[in-house]
C-alpha positions in Angstrom: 89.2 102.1 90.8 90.9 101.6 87.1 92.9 103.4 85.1 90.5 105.1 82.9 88.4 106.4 86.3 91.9 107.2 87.8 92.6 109.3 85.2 89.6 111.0 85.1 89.9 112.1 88.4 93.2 113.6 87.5 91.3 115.4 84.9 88.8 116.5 87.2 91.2 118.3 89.9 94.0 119.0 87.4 96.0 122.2 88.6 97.4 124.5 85.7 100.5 126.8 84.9 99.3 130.1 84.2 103.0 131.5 82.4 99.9 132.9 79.9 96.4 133.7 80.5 94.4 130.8 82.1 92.4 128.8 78.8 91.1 125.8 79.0 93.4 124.0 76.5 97.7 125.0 75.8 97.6 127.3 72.7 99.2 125.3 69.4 101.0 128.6 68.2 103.1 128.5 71.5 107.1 128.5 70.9 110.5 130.0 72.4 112.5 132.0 70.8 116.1 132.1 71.3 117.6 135.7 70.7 121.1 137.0 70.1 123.0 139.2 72.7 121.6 142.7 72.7 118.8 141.9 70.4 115.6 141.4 72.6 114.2 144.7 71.3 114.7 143.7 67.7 113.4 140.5 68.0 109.9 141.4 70.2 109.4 144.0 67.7 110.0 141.0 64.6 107.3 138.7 66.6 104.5 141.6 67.0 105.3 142.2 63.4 104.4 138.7 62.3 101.4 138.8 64.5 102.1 137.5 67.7 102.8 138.3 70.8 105.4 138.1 74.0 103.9 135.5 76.7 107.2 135.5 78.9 110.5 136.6 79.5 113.2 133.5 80.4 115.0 135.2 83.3 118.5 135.1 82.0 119.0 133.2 78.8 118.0 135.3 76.3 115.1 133.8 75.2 111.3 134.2 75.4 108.1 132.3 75.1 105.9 133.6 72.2 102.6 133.5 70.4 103.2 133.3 66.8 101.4 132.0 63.6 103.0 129.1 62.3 102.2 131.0 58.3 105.2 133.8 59.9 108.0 130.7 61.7 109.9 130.6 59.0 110.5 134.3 58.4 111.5 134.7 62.1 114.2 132.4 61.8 115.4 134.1 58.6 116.0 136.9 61.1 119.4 137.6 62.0 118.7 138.4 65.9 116.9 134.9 66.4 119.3 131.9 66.8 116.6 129.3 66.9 112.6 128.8 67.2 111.1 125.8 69.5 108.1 124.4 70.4 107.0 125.4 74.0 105.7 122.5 75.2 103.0 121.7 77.6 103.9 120.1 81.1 101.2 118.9 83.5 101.1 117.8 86.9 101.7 114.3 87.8 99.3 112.7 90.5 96.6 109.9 89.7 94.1 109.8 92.6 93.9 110.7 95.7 92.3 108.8 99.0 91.9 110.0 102.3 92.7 108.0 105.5 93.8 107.9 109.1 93.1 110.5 112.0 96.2 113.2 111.8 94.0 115.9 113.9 94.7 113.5 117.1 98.3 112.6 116.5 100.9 112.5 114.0 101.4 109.8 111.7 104.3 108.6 109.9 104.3 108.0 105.9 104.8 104.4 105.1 107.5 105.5 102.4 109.6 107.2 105.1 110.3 104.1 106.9 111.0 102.5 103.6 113.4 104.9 102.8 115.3 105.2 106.1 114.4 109.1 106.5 113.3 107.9 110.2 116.9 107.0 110.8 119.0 110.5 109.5 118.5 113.6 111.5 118.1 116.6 109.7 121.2 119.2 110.4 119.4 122.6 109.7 122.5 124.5 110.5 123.5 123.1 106.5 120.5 122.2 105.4 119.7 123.2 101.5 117.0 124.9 100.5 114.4 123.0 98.3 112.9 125.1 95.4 109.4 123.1 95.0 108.1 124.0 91.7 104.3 123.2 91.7 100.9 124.8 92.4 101.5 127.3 95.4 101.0 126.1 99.2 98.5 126.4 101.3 100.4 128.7 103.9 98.7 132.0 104.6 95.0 133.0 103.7 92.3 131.0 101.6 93.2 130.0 98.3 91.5 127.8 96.1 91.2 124.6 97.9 91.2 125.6 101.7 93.5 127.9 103.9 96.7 127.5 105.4 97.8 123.9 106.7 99.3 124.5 110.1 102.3 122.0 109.4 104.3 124.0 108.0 107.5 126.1 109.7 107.0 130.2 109.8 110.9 131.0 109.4 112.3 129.2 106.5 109.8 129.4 103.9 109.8 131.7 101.0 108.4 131.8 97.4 107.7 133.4 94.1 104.9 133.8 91.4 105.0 133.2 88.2 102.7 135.2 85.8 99.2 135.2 86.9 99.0 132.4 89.2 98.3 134.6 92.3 100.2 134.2 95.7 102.6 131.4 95.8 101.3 131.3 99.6 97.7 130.4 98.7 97.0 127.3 96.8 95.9 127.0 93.4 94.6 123.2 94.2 96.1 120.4 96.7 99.0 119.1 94.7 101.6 121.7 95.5 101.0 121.4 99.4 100.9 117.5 99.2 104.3 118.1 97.5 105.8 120.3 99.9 104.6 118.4 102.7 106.5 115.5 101.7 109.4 116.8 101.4 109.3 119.2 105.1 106.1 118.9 107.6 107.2 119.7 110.7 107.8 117.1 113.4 105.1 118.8 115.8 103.2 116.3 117.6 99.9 116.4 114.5 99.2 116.0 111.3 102.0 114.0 109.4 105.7 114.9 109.4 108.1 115.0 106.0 111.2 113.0 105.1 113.3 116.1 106.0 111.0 118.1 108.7 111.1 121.6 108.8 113.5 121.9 106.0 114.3 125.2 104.3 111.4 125.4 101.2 111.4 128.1 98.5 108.2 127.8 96.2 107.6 128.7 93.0 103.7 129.4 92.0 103.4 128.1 88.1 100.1 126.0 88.2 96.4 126.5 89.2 93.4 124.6 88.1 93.6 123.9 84.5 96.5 121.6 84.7 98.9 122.4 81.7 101.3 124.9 81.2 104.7 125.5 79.1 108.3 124.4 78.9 109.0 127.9 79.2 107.8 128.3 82.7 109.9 125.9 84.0 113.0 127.5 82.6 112.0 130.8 84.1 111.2 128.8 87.2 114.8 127.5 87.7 116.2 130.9 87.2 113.9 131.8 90.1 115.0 129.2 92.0 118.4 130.1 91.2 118.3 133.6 92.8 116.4 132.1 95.8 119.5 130.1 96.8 117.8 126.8 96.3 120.3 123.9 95.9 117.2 121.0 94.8 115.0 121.9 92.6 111.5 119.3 92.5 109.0 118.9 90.1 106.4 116.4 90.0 104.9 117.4 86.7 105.8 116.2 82.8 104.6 115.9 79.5 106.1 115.0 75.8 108.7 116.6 73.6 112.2 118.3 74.7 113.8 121.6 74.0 117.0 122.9 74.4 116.1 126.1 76.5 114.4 123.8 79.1 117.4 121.4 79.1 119.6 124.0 79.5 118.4 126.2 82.5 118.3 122.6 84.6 121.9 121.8 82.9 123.2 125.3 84.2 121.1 124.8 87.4 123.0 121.1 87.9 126.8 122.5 86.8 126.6 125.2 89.7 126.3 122.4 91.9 122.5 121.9 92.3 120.1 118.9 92.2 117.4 118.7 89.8 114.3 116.2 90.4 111.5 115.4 88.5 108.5 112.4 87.9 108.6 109.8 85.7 105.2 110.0 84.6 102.1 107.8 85.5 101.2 106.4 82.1 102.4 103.1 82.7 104.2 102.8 79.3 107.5 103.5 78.2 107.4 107.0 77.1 110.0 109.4 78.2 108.5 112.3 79.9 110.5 116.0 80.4 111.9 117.1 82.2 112.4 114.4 83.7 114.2 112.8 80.7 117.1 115.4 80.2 120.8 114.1 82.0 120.8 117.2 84.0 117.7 115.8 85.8 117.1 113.0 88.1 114.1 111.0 86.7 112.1 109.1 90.0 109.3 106.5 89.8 107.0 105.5 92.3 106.8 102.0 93.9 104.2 100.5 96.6 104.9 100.1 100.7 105.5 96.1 99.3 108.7 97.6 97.3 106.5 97.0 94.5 106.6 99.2 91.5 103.4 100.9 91.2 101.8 99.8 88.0 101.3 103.5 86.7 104.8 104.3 86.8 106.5 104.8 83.4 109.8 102.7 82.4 111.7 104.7 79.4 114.6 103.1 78.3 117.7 104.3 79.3 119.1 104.7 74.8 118.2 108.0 73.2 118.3 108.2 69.4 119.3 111.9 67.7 119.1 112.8 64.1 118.5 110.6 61.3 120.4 108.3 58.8 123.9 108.6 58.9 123.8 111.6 60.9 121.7 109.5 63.7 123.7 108.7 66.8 122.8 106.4 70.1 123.5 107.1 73.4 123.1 104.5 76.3 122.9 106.9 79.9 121.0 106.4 82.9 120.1 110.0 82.7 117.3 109.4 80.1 115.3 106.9 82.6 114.4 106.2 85.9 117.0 106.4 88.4 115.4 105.6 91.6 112.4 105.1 93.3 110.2 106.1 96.5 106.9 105.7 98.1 104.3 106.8 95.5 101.0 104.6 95.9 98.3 106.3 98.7 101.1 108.6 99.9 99.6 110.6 103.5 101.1 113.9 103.4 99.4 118.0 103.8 96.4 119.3 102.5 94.7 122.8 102.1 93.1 123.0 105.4 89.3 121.7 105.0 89.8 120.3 101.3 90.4 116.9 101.8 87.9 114.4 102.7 88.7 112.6 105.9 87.6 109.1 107.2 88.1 107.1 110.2 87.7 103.9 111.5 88.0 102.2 114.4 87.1 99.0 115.7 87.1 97.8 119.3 89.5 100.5 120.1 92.0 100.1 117.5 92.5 102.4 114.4 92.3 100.9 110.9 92.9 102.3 107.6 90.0 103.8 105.1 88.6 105.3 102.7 85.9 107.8 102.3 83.1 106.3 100.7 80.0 108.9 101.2 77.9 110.8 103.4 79.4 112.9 105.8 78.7 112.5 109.5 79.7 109.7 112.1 78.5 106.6 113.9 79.6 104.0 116.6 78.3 101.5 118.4 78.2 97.9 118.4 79.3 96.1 115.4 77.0 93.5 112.9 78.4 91.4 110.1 76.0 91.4 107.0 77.8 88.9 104.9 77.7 90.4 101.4 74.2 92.2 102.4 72.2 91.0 99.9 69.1 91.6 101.9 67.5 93.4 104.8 68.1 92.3 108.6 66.9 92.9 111.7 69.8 92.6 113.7 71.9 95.8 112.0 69.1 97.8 113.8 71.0 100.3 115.6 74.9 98.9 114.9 77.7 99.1 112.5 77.4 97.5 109.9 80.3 95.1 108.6 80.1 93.9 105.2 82.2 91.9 102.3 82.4 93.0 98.8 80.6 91.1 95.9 77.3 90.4 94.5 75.4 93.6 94.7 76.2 96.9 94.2 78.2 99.1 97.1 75.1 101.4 97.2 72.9 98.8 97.6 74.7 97.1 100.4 74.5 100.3 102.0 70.8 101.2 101.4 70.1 97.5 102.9 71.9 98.2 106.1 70.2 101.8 106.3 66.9 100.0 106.2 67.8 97.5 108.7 68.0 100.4 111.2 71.7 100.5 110.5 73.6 103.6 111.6 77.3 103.3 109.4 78.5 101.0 106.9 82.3 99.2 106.4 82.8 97.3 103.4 85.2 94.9 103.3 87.3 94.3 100.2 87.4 91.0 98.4 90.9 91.0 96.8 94.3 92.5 98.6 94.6 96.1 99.7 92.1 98.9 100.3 89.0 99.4 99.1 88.4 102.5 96.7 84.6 103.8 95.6 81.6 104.9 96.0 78.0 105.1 96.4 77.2 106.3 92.7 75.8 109.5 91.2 71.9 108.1 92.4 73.2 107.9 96.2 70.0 107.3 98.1 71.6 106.5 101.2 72.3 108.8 104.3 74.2 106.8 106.5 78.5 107.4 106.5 80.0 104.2 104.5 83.6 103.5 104.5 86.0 100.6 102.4 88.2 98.9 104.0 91.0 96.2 103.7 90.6 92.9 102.9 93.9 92.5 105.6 91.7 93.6 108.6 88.8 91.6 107.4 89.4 89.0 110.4 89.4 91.5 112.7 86.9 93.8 111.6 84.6 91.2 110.7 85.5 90.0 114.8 85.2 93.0 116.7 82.1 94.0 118.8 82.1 97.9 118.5 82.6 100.1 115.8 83.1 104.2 114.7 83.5 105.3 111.4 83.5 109.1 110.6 83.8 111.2 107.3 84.3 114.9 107.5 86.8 117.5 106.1 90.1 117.0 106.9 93.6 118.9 106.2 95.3 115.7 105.5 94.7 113.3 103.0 96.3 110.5 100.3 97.2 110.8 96.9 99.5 108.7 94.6 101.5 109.2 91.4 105.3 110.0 90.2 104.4 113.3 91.9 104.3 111.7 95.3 107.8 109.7 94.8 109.2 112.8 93.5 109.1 115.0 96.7 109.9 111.5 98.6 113.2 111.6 96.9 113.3 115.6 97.7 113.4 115.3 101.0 115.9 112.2 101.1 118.3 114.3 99.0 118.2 117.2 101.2 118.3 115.2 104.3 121.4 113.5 103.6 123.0 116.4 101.8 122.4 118.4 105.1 124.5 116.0 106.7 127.4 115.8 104.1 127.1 119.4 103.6 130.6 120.0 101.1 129.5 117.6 98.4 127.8 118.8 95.3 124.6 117.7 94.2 125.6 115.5 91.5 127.4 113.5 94.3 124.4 113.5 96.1 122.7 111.8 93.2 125.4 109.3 92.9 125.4 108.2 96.6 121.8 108.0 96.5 121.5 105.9 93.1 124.9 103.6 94.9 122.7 102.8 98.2 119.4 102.4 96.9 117.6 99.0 97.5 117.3 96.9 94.5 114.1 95.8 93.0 112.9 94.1 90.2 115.4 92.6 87.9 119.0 92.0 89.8 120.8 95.2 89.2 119.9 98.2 87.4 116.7 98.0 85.5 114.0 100.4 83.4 111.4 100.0 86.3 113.3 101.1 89.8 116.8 102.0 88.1 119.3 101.4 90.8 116.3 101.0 93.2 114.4 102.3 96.4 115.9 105.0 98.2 117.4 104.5 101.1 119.0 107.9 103.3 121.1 106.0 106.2 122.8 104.0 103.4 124.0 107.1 101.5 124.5 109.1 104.8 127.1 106.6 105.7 128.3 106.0 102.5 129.2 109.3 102.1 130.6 109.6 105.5 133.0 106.4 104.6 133.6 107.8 101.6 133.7 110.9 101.4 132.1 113.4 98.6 134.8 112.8 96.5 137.0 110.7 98.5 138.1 113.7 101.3 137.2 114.2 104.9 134.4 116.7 105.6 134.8 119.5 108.3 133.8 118.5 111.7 130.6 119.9 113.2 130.2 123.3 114.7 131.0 123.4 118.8 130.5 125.6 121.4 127.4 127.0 123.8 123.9 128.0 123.0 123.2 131.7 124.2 121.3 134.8 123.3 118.0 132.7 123.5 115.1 134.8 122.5 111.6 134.3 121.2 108.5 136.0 119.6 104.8 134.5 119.2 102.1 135.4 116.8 98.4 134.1 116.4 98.3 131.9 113.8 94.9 130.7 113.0 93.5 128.5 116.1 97.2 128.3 117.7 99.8 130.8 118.7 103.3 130.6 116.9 106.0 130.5 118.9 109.6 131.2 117.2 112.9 131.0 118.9 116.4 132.2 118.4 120.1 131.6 119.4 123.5 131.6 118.8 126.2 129.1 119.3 125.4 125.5 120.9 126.9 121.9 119.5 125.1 120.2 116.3 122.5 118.8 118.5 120.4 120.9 121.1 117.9 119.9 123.6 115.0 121.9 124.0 112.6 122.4 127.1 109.7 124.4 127.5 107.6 125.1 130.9 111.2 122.7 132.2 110.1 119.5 130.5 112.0 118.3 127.4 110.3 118.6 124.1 112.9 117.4 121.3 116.4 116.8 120.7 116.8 118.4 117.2 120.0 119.2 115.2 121.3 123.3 115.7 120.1 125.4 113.5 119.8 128.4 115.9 116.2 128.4 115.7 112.9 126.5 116.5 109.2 126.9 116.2 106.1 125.4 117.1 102.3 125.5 117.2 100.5 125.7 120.9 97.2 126.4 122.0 98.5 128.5 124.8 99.7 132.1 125.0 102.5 131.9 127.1 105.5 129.8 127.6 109.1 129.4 129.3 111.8 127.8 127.3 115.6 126.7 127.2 118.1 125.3 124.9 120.9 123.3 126.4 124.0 121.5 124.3 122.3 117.5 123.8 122.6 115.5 127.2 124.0 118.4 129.0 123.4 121.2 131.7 125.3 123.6 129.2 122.3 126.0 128.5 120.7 129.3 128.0 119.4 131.6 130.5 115.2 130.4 130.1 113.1 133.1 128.5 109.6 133.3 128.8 107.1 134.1 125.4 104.0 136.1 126.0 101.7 137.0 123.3 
């Protein structure tokens, strides 16, 4: 798939702010004004009276995002209860394309990027654990929104959320992008689906897109103040565009003094264009790389020297503030989907599971496996098997068609250069039969094997890749090692992560990876030799679990079970029906997803018989 298709697709799924009513392009007249103390009333009424009107208050910085005539700006800054007048930018969401692969409805898979980054190796300590405010497009958490309803991977006790103006409930989706995000950062380690870089950590979310895919400046300033008064500590944002102004800047510089963490994309032009907010100093800007520790070739590369003003009154600052700082996983990134609203494909071949991608035609097929070459033609021995074919000659639709006339009952096409293979049948699909791409890395064995499946069908999980996938990747990093160093301030989070990241590309520091590739156990123990700013951090709480209690609800298909405790040691093992489920770090609670309606469970101190009385959870 190119660029240009790539980008289409974005186009073609984009998710929106709504901060004004939903249009199908950001209005030109859009600004923020800046007012004095006191003087909101005078200066809403000096906006109506040029002819606009008030889109949205800023929560807490006396400002406000208007629609104003550009005939009546310079009149309104004549006023003496303005200080200044802006442009409101437009911001837009930050993912390129998105594949689906693997079985998550069997077992749970693992994200190549959090092996890369060493989330595998940090437990998360909930008992400290900071709560992420995920800026995006709602999740899919309760109800149907507009993709699909809720994804089941997601915890039922430490979730919460807001709405900005007219996007609807920040627990129903307005497209796929927020839940991907959110997943990344905190899907539960459940046994399914996929699980995050910091599972099951705390989430507030903040409801500014839905499908249009733009919005304002302005709404992420309000969105920070909402995050703000949710407690957050990380704010993440995998969504950008052109052009600064000093009222964004300076709700994520306030938001960053008072000891918070402030994350956002790159950008996934592939040029060298600064994109905000990830360009301000307040904010930490992320690019994506590949699972070869490759940069991905969308990812933009500003350079780190910002030029203000002009002519003697220019000056230059050099900061890695302005570019990208780090890196994570971005490039076909597995993470949470609106349940039913991504397109799921698997493939196995004599009993071991391959990666895919949906080509068309839903449906399934196995059986015994026959290698077409580059199926040119017809032939009689695909009657009633798999077909396995290699890219090249003819069209992918005409490969297919000639295996569906052979009597063939599934396709796998093979691809002719390194990595997966991406397409599809075409808008004139005349074929019926489910066809999958493939990697030209299994060819030998695919092309070798004597049985077959392949399956495409809705899914709840799926791949996308972009800025916006690294992003959360780096989310979830942060707030897993800062759950574990739970005194230092974000800013020393930051540095710890940018001091222990992986280099890539040029030796030392450089436009494309900054300092490098995440990497958690590296700043966990850096932090832990170091300090957050050189002292010794309090030792972990001790003591006994008790006062174990539960509660279950029905919860689509499943029943939710939820339990409660106090006291314990940082680490707690818990067992249900008397067989040890997990060893997790103490936060006092614990839920899971079953398919039963009653269960008995315990919590005992880590490797001992220092437990609660066992309680037993009835719906």
């Amino acid at each position: 798939m190119n660029k240009l298709t790539r980008n289409l697709l974005c186009t073609a799924v984009a998710l929106a702010f709504s901060g004004a009513a939903l249009a199908s392009q950001p209005d030109a007249d859009r600004y923020i004004i800046k007012f004095q103390d006191g003087a909101r009333g005078n200066a809403e009424n000096a906006v109506r009276a040029a002819g606009g009107s008030v889109k949205l208050q800023i929560s807490g910085m006396n400002a406000m995002a208007v629609s104003v005539p550009a005939a009546a700006l310079n009149g309104l800054r004549n006023n003496p209860n303005i200080e200044y007048i802006e442009q409101d930018h437009p911001r837009y969401l930050m993912a390129l394309y998105n594949d689906d692969a693997g079985n998550p409805t069997t077992t749970q898979l693992t994200p190549y990027a959090i092996y890369q980054s060493q989330a595998n190796q940090v437990a998360l300590n909930l008992a400290s654990a900071k709560t992420v405010c995920v800026i995006d497009s709602g999740l899919a958490y309760s109800g149907q929104g507009e993709t699909g309803g809720p994804n089941m991977d997601f915890s039922d006790s430490n979730i919460t959320g807001s709405n900005d103006s007219g996007t609807g409930n920040w627990f129903q989706d307005g497209g796929p992008h927020g839940t991907h995000v959110a997943g990344t950062i905190a899907a539960l380690d459940n046994g399914f689906g996929v699980v995050g870089m910091a599972p099951g950590n705390p989430l507030h979310i903040v409801k500014v897109f839905n499908e249009a895919g733009w919005g304002y400046s302005s709404d992420l300033a309000n969105a920070a103040s909402k995050c703000s008064q949710a407690g957050a500590k990380i704010i993440s944002m995998s969504l950008g565009g052109g052009g600064a102004n000093s009222t964004e800047q300076n709700a994520f510089d306030q938001f960053t003094a008072n000891g918070g963490l402030v994350i956002a994309a790159a950008g996934n032009d592939g040029n060298s264009v600064r994109s905000y907010p990830a360009g301000y100093k307040s904010v930490m800007m992320i690019g994506a790389n590949d699972a070869n520790n490759q940069i991905a070739d969308f990812s933009q590369f500003p350079s780190c020297t910002v030029t203000n003003g002009r002519g003697k009154n220019a000056t230059t600052e050099t900061h890695d503030g302005y570019c990208v700082e780090a890196t994570a996983g971005g490039v076909d990134t597995l993470s949470t989907y609106p349940a039913g609203g991504a397109t799921l494909s698997t493939l196995e071949a004599d009993g071991s599971g391959f990666a895919s991608s949906a080509m068309e035609n839903v449906g399934s097929a196995s059986g015994a496996t026959f290698f077409m070459g580059t199926a040119e033609s017809t032939a009689a021995g695909a009657a009633g098997r798999v077909c396995v074919i290699d890219r090249g000659v003819i069209s992918f639709h005409d490969k297919v068609k000639n295996c569906q006339n052979s009597g063939g009952i599934g396709a796998i096409i093979i691809n002719n250069e390194a990595g997966m293979l991406y397409g599809t049948l075409g808008t004139a699909n005349t074929t019926s039969i489910p066809a999958v791409g493939a990697a030209l890395e299994d060819r030998s064995a695919l092309v070798g094997s004597s049985s077959a499946a392949v399956s495409i069908g809705a899914g709840d999980y799926g791949y996308m890749s972009g800025t916006s996938m690294a992003t959360p990747g780096v989310s979830g990093v942060a707030a897993l090692v800062w759950s574990n160093h739970p005194t230092c301030t974000g800013t020393q989070i930051r540095d710890a992560l940018k001091a222990t990241a992986e280099d890539g590309g040029a030796a030392g520091p450089d436009a494309y990876f900054g300092y490098g590739i995440v990497k958690a156990k590296a700043a966990s123990d850096y932090l832990t030799a170091s300090g957050c700013g050189g002292g010794n951090e309090p030792p972990p709480p001790a003591g006994a679990p008790e006062n174990l209690s539960g509660s279950v609800n029905k919860r689509g298909k499943n029943y939710n079970y939820s339990l409660s405790w106090s006291g314990g040691g940082s680490t707690v093992d818990i067992f249900r029906n008397g067989g040890k489920i997990t060893t997790t770090s103490n936060s006092g609670g614990f839920s899971e997803n079953l398919g039963a309606t009653s269960a008995s469970y315990q919590v005992c101190n880590a490797g001992t018989t220092s437990c609660t009385a066992t309680v037993i959870v009835t719906y």
